[in-house]
C-alpha positions as CSV (number, residue, x, y, z in Angstrom):
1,X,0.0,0.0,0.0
2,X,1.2,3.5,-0.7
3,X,2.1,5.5,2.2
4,X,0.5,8.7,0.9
5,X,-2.7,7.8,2.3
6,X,-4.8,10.5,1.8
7,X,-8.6,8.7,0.6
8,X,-10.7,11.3,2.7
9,X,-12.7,7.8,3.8
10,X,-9.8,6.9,5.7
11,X,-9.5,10.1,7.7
12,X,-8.8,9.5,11.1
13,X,-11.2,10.9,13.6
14,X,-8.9,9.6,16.9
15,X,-5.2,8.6,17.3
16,X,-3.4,6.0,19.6
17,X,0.2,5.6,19.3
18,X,2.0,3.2,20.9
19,X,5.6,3.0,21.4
20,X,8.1,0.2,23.3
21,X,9.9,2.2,26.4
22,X,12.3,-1.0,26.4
23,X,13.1,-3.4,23.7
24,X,11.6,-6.4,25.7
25,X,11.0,-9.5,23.8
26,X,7.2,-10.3,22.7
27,X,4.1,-9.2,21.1
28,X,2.9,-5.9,22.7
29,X,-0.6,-7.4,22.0
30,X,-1.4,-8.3,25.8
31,X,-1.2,-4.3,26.0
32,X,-1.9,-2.9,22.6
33,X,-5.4,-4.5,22.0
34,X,-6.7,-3.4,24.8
35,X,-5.8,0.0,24.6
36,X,-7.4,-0.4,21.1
37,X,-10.9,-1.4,22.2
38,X,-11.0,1.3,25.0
39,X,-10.5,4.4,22.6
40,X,-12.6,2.4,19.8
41,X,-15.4,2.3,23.4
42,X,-15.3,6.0,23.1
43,X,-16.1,6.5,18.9
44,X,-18.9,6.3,17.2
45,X,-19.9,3.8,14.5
46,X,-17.9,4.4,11.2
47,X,-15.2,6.7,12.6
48,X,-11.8,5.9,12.0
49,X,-8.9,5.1,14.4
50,X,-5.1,5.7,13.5
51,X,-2.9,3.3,15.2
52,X,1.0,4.2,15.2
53,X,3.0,1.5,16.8
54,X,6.6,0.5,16.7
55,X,6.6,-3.5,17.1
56,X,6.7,-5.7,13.8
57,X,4.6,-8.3,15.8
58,X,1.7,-6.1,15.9
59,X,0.7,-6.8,12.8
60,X,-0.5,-9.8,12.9
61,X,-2.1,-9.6,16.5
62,X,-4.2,-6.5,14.4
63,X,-5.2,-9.2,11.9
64,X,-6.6,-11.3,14.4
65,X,-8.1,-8.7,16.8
66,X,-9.4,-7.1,14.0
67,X,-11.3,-10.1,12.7
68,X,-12.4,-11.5,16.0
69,X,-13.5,-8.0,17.1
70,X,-15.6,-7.3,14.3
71,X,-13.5,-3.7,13.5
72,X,-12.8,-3.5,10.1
73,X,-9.0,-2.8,9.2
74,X,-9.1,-0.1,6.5
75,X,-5.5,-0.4,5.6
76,X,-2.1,-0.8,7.2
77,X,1.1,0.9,6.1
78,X,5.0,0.1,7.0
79,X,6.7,3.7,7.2
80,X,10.4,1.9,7.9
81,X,10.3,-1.9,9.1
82,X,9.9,-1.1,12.7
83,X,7.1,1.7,12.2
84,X,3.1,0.5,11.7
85,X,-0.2,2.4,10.8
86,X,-3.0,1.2,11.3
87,X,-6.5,2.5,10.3
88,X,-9.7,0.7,11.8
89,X,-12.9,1.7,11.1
90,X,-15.4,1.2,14.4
């Protein structure tokens, strides 16, 4: 995906970013999800979340949560191997 993502359906309406303090092996799941559904809690249906995180692993966890959650992931973009975006639509 390009990482010029400027489709004005995509436009985030709320941001979480998520950064390691310690470069700790593991998934950063067990916290990141969580934090995740909270701030979706406080959207409304059809606004969009930006996620910024700086673990690899995450994106596969946001496959998964994503799918089991019922949150539709609008698109995910790799700024430099260790940097995610995520968009979810609530």
């Amino acid at each position: 995906m390009n990482s010029k993502f400027t489709d004005p359906e995509y436009t985030p309406q709320a941001l979480l970013e998520f950064y390691r303090t310690n470069e700790s092996d593991g998934s950063t799941c067990s916290l990141l999800t969580p934090m995740i559904k909270a701030k979706m809690k406080g959207m409304l249906p059809g606004q969009v979340l930006e996620v910024r995180v700086d673990d690899p692993t995450a994106k596969e966890d946001i496959f998964s949560w994503s799918r089991m959650s019922g949150h539709k992931l609008l698109a995910l973009f790799e700024d430099e191997p260790q940097y995610l975006r995520f968009y979810l639509r609530r």
